[in-house]
KOLPASE-902407 format. One record per residue (C-alpha): residue in one letter; x, y, z. Coordinates in nm, 2 decimals, decimal comma, always signed. Each point is the difference from the previous one (the first is absolute). Layout:
BEGIN
 code      u      v      w
    a      X      Y      Z
...
This chain:
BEGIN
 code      u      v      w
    x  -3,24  -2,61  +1,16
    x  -0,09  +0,35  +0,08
    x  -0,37  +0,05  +0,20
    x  -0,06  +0,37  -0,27
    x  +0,05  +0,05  -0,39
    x  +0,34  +0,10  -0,04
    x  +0,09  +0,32  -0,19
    x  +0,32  +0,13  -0,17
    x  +0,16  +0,22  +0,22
    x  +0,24  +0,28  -0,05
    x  +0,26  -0,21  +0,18
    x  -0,07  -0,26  -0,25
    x  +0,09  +0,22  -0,29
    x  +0,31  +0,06  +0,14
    x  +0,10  -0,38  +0,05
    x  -0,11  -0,10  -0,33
    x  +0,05  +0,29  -0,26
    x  -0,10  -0,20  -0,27
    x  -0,37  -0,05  +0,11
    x  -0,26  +0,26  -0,08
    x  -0,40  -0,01  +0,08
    x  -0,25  -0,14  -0,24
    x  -0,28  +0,12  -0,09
    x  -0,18  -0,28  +0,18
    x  -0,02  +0,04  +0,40
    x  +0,23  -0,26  +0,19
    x  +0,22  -0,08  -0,32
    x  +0,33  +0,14  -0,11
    x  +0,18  +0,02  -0,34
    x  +0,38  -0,13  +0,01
    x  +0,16  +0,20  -0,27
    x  +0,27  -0,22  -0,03
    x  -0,21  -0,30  -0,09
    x  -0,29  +0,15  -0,13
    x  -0,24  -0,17  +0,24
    x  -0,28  +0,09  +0,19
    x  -0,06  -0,15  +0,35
    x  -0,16  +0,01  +0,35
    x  +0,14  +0,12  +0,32
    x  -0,32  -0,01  +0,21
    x  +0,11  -0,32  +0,16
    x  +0,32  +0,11  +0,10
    x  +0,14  +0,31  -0,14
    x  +0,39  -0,05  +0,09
    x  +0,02  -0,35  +0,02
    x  -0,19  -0,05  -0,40
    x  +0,22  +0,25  -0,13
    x  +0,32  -0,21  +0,15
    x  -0,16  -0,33  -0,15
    x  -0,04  +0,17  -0,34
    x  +0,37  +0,13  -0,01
    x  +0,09  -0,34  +0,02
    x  -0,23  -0,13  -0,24
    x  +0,21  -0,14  -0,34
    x  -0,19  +0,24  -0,21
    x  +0,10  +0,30  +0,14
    x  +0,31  -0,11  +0,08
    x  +0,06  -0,04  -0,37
    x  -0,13  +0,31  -0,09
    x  +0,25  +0,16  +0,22
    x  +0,32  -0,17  -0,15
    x  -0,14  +0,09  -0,37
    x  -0,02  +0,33  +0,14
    x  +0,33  +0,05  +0,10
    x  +0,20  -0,12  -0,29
    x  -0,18  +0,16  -0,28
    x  +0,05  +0,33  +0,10
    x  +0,02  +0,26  -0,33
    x  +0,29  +0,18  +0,16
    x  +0,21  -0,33  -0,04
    x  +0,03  +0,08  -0,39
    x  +0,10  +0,35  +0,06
    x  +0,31  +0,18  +0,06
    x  +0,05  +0,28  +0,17
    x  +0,17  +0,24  -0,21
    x  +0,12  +0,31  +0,05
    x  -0,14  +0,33  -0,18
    x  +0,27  +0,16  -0,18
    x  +0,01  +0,30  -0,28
    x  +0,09  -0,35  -0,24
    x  -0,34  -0,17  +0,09
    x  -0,24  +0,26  +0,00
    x  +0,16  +0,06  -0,34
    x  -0,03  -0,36  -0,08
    x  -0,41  +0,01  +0,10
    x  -0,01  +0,36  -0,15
    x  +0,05  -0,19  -0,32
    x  -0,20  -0,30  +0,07
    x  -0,31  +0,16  +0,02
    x  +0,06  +0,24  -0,30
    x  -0,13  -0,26  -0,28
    x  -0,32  -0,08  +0,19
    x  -0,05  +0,39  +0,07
    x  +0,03  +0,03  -0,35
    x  -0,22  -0,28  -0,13
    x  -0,27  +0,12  +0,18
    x  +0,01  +0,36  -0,09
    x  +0,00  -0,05  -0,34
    x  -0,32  -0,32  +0,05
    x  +0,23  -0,22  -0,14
    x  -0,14  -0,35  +0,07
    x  +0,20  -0,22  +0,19
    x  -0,08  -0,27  -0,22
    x  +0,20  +0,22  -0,28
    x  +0,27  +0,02  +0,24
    x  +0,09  -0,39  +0,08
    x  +0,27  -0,02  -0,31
    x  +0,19  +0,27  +0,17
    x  +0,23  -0,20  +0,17
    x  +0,32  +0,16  -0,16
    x  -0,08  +0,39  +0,16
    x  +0,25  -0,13  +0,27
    x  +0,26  +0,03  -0,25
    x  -0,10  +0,41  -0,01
    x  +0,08  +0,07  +0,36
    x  +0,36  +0,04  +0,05
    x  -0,02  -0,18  +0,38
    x  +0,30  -0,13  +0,19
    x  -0,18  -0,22  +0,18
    x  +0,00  -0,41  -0,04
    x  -0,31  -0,17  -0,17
């Protein structure tokens, strides 16, 4: 145990990236967890305890497999799919130039039958 209060440190912020300072002196947030803790006791070796800690290691593997770009797909813009959006946004456009209420709007479910789009549904 260290003899002085023990401070995060530049070189700290470079080893662990995911912790930030709290707005209390001595304590750290982990951004990945969400919790708050000390490091005047031992700034390195804490922040080594609490990476092995179930809770953050948890937060970490829920972190890493629900990533939004997992229900993308990267697809390429053509003259086709700007078309495509072009057209997309048209009705909205419209329905709120024209203060239409988009509680009028909910039965018009068969405009997709107006566009003329070669695209799959």
């Amino acid at each position: 145990m260290p003899k002085r209060r023990c401070i995060f440190t530049p070189s700290l912020k470079v080893e662990f990236r995911f912790l930030r300072d709290s707005d209390e002196i001595g304590k750290v947030l982990c951004i990945v967890c969400k919790s708050v803790f000390s490091i005047e006791n031992g700034s390195r070796s804490v922040s080594t305890q609490h990476v092995k800690q179930k809770k953050h290691l948890l937060a970490v593997s829920s972190s890493s497999s629900n990533k939004v770009t997992n229900f993308f797909t990267n697809v390429q813009s053509t003259n086709e799919s700007k078309r495509i959006a072009a057209e997309e946004g048209l009705f909205p456009y419209h329905t709120i130039i024209h203060n239409h209420s988009f509680r009028s709007m909910d039965c018009t479910s068969i405009i997709k039958k107006n566009f003329v789009c070669s695209y799959k549904m």
